[in-house]
Residue, then its C-alpha position, 0 to 999 in steps of 0.5 A: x500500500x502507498x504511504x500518505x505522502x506518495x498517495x497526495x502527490x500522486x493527487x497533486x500531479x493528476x490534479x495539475x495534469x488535468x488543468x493543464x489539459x483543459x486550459x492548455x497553458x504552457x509550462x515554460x511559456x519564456x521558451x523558444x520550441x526546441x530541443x531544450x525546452x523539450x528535453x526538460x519536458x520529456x525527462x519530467x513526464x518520463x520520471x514522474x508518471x507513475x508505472x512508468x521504466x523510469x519513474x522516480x518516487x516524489x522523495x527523491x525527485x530533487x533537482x539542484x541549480x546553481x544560482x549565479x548566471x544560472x537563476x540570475x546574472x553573474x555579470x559585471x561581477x556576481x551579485x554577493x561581491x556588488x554588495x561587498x562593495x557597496x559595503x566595502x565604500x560605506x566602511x572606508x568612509x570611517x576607516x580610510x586606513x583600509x585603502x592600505x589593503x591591496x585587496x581593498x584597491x583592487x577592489x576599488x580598481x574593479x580589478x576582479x582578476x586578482x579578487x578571484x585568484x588563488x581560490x577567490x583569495x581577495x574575494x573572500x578577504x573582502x566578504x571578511x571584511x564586510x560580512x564577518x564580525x555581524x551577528x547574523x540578524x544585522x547581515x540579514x537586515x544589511x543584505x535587505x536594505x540593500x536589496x531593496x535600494x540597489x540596482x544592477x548598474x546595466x539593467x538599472x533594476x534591483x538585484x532581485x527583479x534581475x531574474x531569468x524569467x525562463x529558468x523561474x517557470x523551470x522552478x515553478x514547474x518541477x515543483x508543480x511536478x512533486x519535484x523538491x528544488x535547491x540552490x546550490x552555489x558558490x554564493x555565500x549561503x547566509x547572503x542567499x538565504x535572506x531572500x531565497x524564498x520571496x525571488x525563487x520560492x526556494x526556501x533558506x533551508x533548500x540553499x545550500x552555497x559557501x559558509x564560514x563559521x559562526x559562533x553562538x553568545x550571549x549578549x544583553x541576555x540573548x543568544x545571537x549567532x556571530x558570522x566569523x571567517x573561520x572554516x571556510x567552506x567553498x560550494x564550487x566545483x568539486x565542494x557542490x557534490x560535498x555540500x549537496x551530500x553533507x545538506x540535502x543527504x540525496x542525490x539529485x536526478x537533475x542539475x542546473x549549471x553555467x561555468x565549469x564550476x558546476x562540472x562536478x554537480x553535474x557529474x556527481x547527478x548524471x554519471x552512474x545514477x540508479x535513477x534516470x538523470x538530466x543535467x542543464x547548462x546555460x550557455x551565454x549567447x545574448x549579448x544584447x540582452x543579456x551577456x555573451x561569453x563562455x572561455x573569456x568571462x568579465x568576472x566569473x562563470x568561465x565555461x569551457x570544459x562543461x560545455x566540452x563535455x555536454x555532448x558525450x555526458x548527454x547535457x542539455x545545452x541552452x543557448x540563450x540567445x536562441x532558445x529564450x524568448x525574454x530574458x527576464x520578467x516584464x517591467 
């Protein structure tokens, strides 16, 4: 006998199917017909229709999708490091000492170069300088203030409304499909916490992305966590298989990527899996309405070994330029 929880899903989906069958509304109405719109459509029909060789239980219909240049743009710099600097600017107005830093000029030289090597070095030396030291409530309020106020210097939106409106009905319709989705980025997970839930209707505990530590006080009498920058923990390339395992404990049937930093997630889904499996890279060929770039990127989301391997690993491809109808949601 079926237990509760497969038996309301299984109620859910037909539910859903029927409507959709009546109204003939489209899933993914932001794509272009092609292969990948349809392939994203085939592999959750195949997996989700109950009798079926390659059905997959509810439990673990986990789908994981990288968040910079994947959920939203990484271009001129990824979001996390445009609020590092905007704090980075509002501290040097009381400490102007700080300019003695090289890594503070480079990041006032927009020298992203020398910010991302050595494993993201002078990145990670600037969000210490700006996130750690906080409780984790004043990084919150920090992180909404500034969303509410910034705005991405080319699309002149704020950061949030800077979304692709085709990869949010892809949330929207594995959700729809009993699927569970996750972030998982090499972002700061506290920073995509904050606002996970009301931009993509992933919630904090589904983000699973880079973390330092934090240490629990007592202050005034009330307990509060303070964000330190001791073990560091890097969500990128070979750190997504690991932080997928250490956080969501499954392993997913489909990913979600841009640059070769998601090479291993894909891998770890799509390479000897019990389950049917898909894997997705979003490949950067809109200069006009977005960005164009894959081996030569302005900051991050360099993509040259992934893209490499898409056709002998069975990945779906999506050219931007081609295969999205808008890029981000109507105005």
């Amino acid at each position: 006998m079926k237990n509760p929880q497969t038996l309301m899903a299984t109620a859910i989906l037909a539910t859903l199917t029927f409507i959709t069958s009546i109204t003939g509304a489209d899933p993914l109405p932001s794509w272009n017909d092609g292969v990948a719109r349809q392939s994203i459509i085939d592999f959750v029909e195949k997996v989700t229709k109950e009798g079926e060789p390659e059905f997959i239980p509810v439990p673990e219909l986990i789908a994981v999708f990288d968040n910079d240049g994947t959920l939203w743009p990484e271009n001129p710099v990824p979001f996390q490091l445009a609020f590092g600097l905007d704090s980075l600017t509002l501290q040097l107005t009381s400490k102007p000492e700080m300019k003695n830093d090289a890594f503070v000029m480079a990041a006032l030289a927009g020298d992203n170069t020398k910010l991302l090597a050595d494993h993201y070095k002078g990145l990670f030396h600037i969000l210490g300088l700006t996130h750690a030291g906080m409780t984790t409530d004043e990084f919150d309020q920090r992180v909404n203030a500034w969303m509410k106020t910034a705005k991405h210097p080319r699309f002149g939106q704020t950061y949030d409304q800077c979304i692709y409106q085709p990869m949010h009905e892809v949330l929207a319709y594995l959700r729809a499909n009993g699927f569970k989705t996750f972030i998982v980025s090499g972002g700061g997970a506290d920073f995509m916490r904050v606002w996970s839930e009301r931009v993509y209707g992933i919630p904090p505990e589904q983000v699973v992305g880079s973390r330092g530590g934090v240490k629990f006080e007592i202050r005034e009498g009330k307990p509060v966590l303070l964000k330190t920058l001791e073990d560091v923990f890097v969500d990128d390339k070979a750190g997504k298989p690991v932080g997928i395992h250490q956080i969501i404990g499954r392993r997913p049937v489909m990913a979600f990527g841009n640059s070769d930093g998601d090479k291993e997630m894909l891998e770890y889904t799509t390479i000897g899996n019990p389950h049917a499996s898909f894997g997705l890279i979003v490949h950067h060929t809109d200069a006009e309405r977005e960005y164009a770039y894959d081996a030569n990127p302005k900051s991050s989301g360099k993509l040259i070994e992934a893209l490499a391997d898409a056709p002998k690993r069975g990945w779906t491809v999506v050219r931007m330029k081609d295969d999205w109808k808008t890029i981000f949601p109507a105005k």
